[in-house]
N, C-alpha and C positions, 0 to 999 in steps of 0.2 A: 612346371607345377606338379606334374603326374612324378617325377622322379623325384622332387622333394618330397611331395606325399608318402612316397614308398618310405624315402629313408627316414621319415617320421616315424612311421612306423615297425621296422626294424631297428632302431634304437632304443624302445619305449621298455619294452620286455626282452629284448632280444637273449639279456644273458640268463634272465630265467627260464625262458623257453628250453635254451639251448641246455640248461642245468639238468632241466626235468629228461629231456631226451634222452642224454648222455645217461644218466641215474637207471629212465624202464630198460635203456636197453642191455646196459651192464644186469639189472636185475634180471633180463629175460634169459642171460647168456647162464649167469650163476646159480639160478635155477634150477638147469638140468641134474645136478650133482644128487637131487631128491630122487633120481629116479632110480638110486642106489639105495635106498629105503625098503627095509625091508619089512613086510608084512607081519605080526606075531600071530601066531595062532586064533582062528576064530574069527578072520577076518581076513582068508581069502576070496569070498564072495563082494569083497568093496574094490578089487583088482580092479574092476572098470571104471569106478567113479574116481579112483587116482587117476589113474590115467588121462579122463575127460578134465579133471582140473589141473595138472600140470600142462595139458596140452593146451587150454584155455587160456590159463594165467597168461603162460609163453607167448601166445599168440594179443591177448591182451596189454602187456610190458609191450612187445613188437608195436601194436597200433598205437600204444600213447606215444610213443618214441617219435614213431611217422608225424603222429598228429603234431605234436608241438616242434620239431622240426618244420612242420610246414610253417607253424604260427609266429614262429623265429623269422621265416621269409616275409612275414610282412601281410599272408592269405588267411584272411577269417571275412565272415560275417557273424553279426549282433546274434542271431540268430540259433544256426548253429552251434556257436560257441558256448550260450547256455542251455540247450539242450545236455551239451558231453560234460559241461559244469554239472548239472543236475546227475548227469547219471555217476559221476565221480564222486559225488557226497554220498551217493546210496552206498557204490561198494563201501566208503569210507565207514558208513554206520554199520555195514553188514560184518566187514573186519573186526570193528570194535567188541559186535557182540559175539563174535566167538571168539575174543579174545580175554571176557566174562570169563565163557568155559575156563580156560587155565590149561594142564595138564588132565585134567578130565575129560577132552573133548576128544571126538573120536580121532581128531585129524593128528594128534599129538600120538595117535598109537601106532599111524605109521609115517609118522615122522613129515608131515607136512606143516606142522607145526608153523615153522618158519615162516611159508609161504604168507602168512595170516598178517602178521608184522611190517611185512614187504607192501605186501599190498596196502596198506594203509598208508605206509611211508610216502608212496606213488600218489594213490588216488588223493588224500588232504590236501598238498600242496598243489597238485595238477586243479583241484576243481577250484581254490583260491586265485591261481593265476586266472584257470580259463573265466573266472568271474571278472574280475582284474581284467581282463581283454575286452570283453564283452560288453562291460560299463563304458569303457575310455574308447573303443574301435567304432569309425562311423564306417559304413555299407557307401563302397565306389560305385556306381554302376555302371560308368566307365573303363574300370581298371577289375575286372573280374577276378576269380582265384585261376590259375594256372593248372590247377586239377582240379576231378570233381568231387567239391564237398557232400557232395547227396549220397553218393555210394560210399565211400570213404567213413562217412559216418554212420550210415547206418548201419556197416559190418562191422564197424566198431561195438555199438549196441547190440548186435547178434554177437558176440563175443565176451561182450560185458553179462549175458544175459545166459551165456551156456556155462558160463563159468562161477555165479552166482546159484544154479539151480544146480551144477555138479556138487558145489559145496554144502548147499542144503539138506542133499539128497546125505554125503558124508554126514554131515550132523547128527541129521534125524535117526541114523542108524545105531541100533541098540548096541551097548558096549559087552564085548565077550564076558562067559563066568569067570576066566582067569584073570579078567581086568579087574582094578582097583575100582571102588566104588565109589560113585560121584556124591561124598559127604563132606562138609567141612568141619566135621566134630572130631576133633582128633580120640584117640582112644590108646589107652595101654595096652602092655600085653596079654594082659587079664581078660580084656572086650570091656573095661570099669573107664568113666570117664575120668580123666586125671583130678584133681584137686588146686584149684589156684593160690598160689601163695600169698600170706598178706604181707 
C-alpha cells in the first residue's frame, strides 16, 4: 500500500515538477552572464544592491529547483506547500510591478532588466502547481518526507525575502540626471508636443 501510495503520487505532477526544476535551474545557471553588466555613470553607489539580487535571485532559481525536485519524489505536505505557493504569487506580483516601470526603471539602467521577466516566468507557474499539489496531496504520517521541510523552507522564504527587499531597495533609488526621464509624453525636438493626425 505505502509503495502504491508513493507511486500515486509521483505520477500525479511528476513531469511538471520535474519542468519547473529543470527551467530555475537553467535560469539560475544563465543568470550569471548579468554580472557582465555594466553600471553607467551615476550609479555606482547601487554596486551592492546588484549584487545582493543576483546573488539572491541565484540562490532563489537554486531552491525552487531543490524544492520541486523534491515534490517530483513524491515529499510535500498540505501545508507547507501553500505556504511556498503563497510566497510564489508575491514575487509573481512584485515582478509584474516593475515590469509597469518599463525601461524607466532603475534595474534596466544596469541591465538587470531581464532578471524581472525570469523571475515571473519561475514564480507564476511554480505557485500554480505548488497550489495544484497542495489541493490534491493528503499528509502520510506514516510515510514522512525524507528531508527536512521546516529548514528547507524556511531558507527558501529568507531568500525570497532578501531578494525582494534587494530589489525594492534598487527601485526606490532616484534615477541619474544623465538618465532619461520617467515620462510617457513623447515630445519633439523643439521640447513641443507632436500633433496627432486625423
Amino acid at each position: 500500500m505505502k509503495t502504491g501510495l508513493l507511486r500515486q503520487k509521483k505520477s500525479r505532477f511528476f513531469p511538471a515538477h520535474a519542468a519547473i526544476a529543470v527551467l530555475a535551474l537553467a535560469g539560475a545557471i544563465g543568470l550569471q552572464w548579468l554580472w557582465q553588466s555594466i553600471l553607467p555613470p551615476g550609479t555606482e553607489s547601487w554596486r551592492l544592491y546588484f549584487a545582493a539580487v543576483l546573488l539572491s535571485a541565484t540562490a532563489w532559481l537554486t531552491s525552487t529547483a531543490w524544492l520541486h525536485a523534491s515534490l517530483a519524489g513524491g515529499h510535500s505536505t498540505t501545508s507547507r506547500t501553500l505556504l511556498q505557493a503563497v510566497a510564489d504569487i508575491a514575487a509573481s506580483a512584485f515582478a509584474m510591478f516593475i515590469l509597469t516601470q518599463g525601461h524607466t526603471s532603475p534595474l534596466a539602467l544596469g541591465g538587470l532588466l531581464p532578471l524581472v521577466p525570469l523571475l515571473l516566468a519561475i514564480a507564476a507557474p511554480s505557485a500554480l502547481l505548488l497550489l495544484a499539489t497542495a489541493l490534491t496531496s493528503r499528509d502520510n504520517r506514516s510515510n514522512p518526507p525524507q528531508y527536512s521541510q521546516n529548514s528547507s523552507g524556511t531558507f527558501r522564504f529568507i531568500i525570497l525575502a532578501a531578494l525582494l527587499v534587494s530589489l525594492s531597495f534598487i527601485a526606490a533609488q532616484p534615477l541619474p540626471e544623465n538618465s532619461p526621464p520617467r515620462t510617457s509624453n513623447p515630445q519633439t525636438r523643439d521640447g513641443q508636443q507632436p500633433q496627432s493626425k486625423i
